[in-house]
C-alpha positions, 0 to 999 in steps of 0.5 A: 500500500502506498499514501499520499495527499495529491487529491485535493489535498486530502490523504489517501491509502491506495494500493500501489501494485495491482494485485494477482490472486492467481500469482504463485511461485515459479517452477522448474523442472530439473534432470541431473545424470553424472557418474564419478570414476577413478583408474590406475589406483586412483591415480586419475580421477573426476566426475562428469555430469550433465543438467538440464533444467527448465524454470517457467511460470516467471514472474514477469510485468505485463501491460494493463489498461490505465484505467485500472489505476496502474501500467501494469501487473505481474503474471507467472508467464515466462520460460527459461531453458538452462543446460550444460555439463560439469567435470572434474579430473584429478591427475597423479602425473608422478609419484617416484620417490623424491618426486610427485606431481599432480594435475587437476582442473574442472569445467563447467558450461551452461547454455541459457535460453529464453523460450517464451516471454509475456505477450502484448495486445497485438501478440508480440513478446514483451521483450525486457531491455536494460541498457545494451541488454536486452531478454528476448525469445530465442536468446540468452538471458542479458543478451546484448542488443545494439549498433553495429560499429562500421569504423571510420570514413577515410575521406572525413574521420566521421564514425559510421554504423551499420544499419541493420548488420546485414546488408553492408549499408551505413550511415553517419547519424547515430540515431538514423530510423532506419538504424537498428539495435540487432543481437551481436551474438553474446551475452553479459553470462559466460557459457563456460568457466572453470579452474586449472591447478597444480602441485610439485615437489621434489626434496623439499622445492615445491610449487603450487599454482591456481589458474581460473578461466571464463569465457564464450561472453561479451562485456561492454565498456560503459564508461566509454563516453568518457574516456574514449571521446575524441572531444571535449569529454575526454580531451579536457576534462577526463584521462582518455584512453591510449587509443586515442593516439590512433585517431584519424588525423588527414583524409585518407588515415585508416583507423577505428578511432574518429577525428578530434572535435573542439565542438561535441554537439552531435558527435556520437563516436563514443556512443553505445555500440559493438566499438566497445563490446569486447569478447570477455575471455580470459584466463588468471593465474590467481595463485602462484607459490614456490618454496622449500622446506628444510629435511626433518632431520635437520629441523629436529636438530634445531628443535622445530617441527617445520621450517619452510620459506616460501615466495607467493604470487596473487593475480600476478598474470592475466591472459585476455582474448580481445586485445581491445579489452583494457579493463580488467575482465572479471566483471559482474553478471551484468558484463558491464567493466564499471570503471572499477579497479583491478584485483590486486596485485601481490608478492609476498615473501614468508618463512614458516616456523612450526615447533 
């Protein structure tokens, strides 16, 4: 319930959503099928398993008439399909005497897909869209919808869009009719992600590292406007980004990245569009260790249980698909960079001393 006094500035309780007495909780339905296995004395081991799960009777806004008091009500209507497989092996590579290696590393995979959304009066699907991203029938949940960047005309410096992403036509006006906002074949969500790690040691040395790896989506560059803009956003106000310095300069330049403008009124280079939609894979060694403990002869001699130094690495190393990609790529599920700042880097030198 809400209150206010706007009515002849008299107070009033009035509902503040429409109900639905016919509303319940969404549902899914669910196959789980994996097996765990081991061979060779269980010197390699791992899991496999495949799920499929169906959830419908979303909740989901559908337009009603204004003369209800309200814009809209909730309704179980909508579907979304999920499936993938998830598996694990652990590899004993060497175990001969003084030294032992292992392996081991994991994968899991999803395929997301919207399979029906509430109707309008004319009988379209009520597609949700928020920002770049837009859920429609057909595609992943987050998919990004929209312009296609053409790149630079040699002869002006001007930026170009396609419009429609099919055809090969462009035009110069961002916010041309005839432009549309099409599917450019990703989602904020990866379709795959896992872990890689490994342990060695051989008289005492040893060394442990972990990578994580994700990918098969897109993550968009939000703040763009700022950053990239080849005017007066960027040039004198904001720490413009190295791209920059490729822009086009004289007719004939082949590059990406437009002229520089003194005067940004209707100059829409560094609007939303596939010129900031990067692939999002990658992969991050997050955890590096190498050390060396001392022969337990010795430490009993001197009267410890354990004595160890060691040199640890976090997020020392990270691999990205698309070289356009400046920003950190482990972002939210919203596939948006933010801005935000990097994990940290680290190294930290430590000895061990256990009585």
């Amino acid at each position: 319930l809400s209150y206010d006094a706007d009515y002849a500035n008299q107070g009033a309780v009035y509902p503040s959503q429409y109900g639905n007495n016919k509303l319940t909780w969404e549902k899914n339905h669910t196959i789980d099928i994996g097996t765990d296995f081991g061979f060779l004395n269980d010197r390699i081991t791992g899991s496999f398993a495949y799920f499929y799960k169906k959830t419908f009777d979303l909740l989901q806004s559908v337009p009603i008439t204004r003369t209800s008091g309200h814009s809209s009500i909730v309704q179980n209507i909508g579907t979304v399909v999920n499936k993938g497989i998830e598996a694990s092996l652990d590899v004993a590579i060497i175990r001969k005497g003084k030294l032992n290696w292992n392996i081991s590393g994991n994968i899991a995979t999803v395929n997301n897909e919207v399979v029906a959304l509430a109707k309008d009066a004319a009988g379209k699907d009520i597609e949700i869209t928020t920002g770049q991203r837009k859920t429609a029938v057909g595609h992943p949940i987050y998919a990004w919808y929209t312009r296609k960047y053409a790149g630079v005309d040699p002869a002006t410096g001007e930026p170009m869009w396609y419009l429609n992403s099919k055809d090969g036509e462009t035009t110069k006006n961002y916010y041309d009719p005839a432009l549309t906002l099409d599917f450019q074949g990703g989602s904020a969500l990866p379709t795959f992600s896992g872990g890689l790690s490994t342990h060695v040691d051989f008289a005492g040395l040893f060394l442990d590292a972990s990578f994580f790896y994700a990918g098969g989506h897109k993550v968009f560059e939000d703040w763009s406007f700022y950053t990239h803009h080849t005017g007066l956003y960027t040039l004198l106000y904001y720490n413009g980004v190295e791209e920059l310095m490729g822009r086009w300069q004289k007719p004939g330049d082949v590059t990406d990245v437009p002229k520089v403008i003194a005067n940004t009124t209707g100059f829409n280079a560094s609007r939303p569009s596939t010129r900031f939609l990067y692939d999002g894979d990658y992969i991050r060694l997050k955890d590096l260790m190498i050390g060396y403990s001392l022969p337990a002869s010795i430490e009993r001699k001197i009267g410890f249980n354990d004595i160890s130094i060691y040199m640890r690495g976090t997020n020392i190393w990270t691999w990205v698909k698309d070289d356009r990609l400046k920003y950190d790529p482990e972002v939210r599920a919203d596939g948006y960079t933010r801005l935000t700042t990097p994990p940290v880097k680290s190294m930290v030198f430590g000895l061990n001393l256990k009585f």
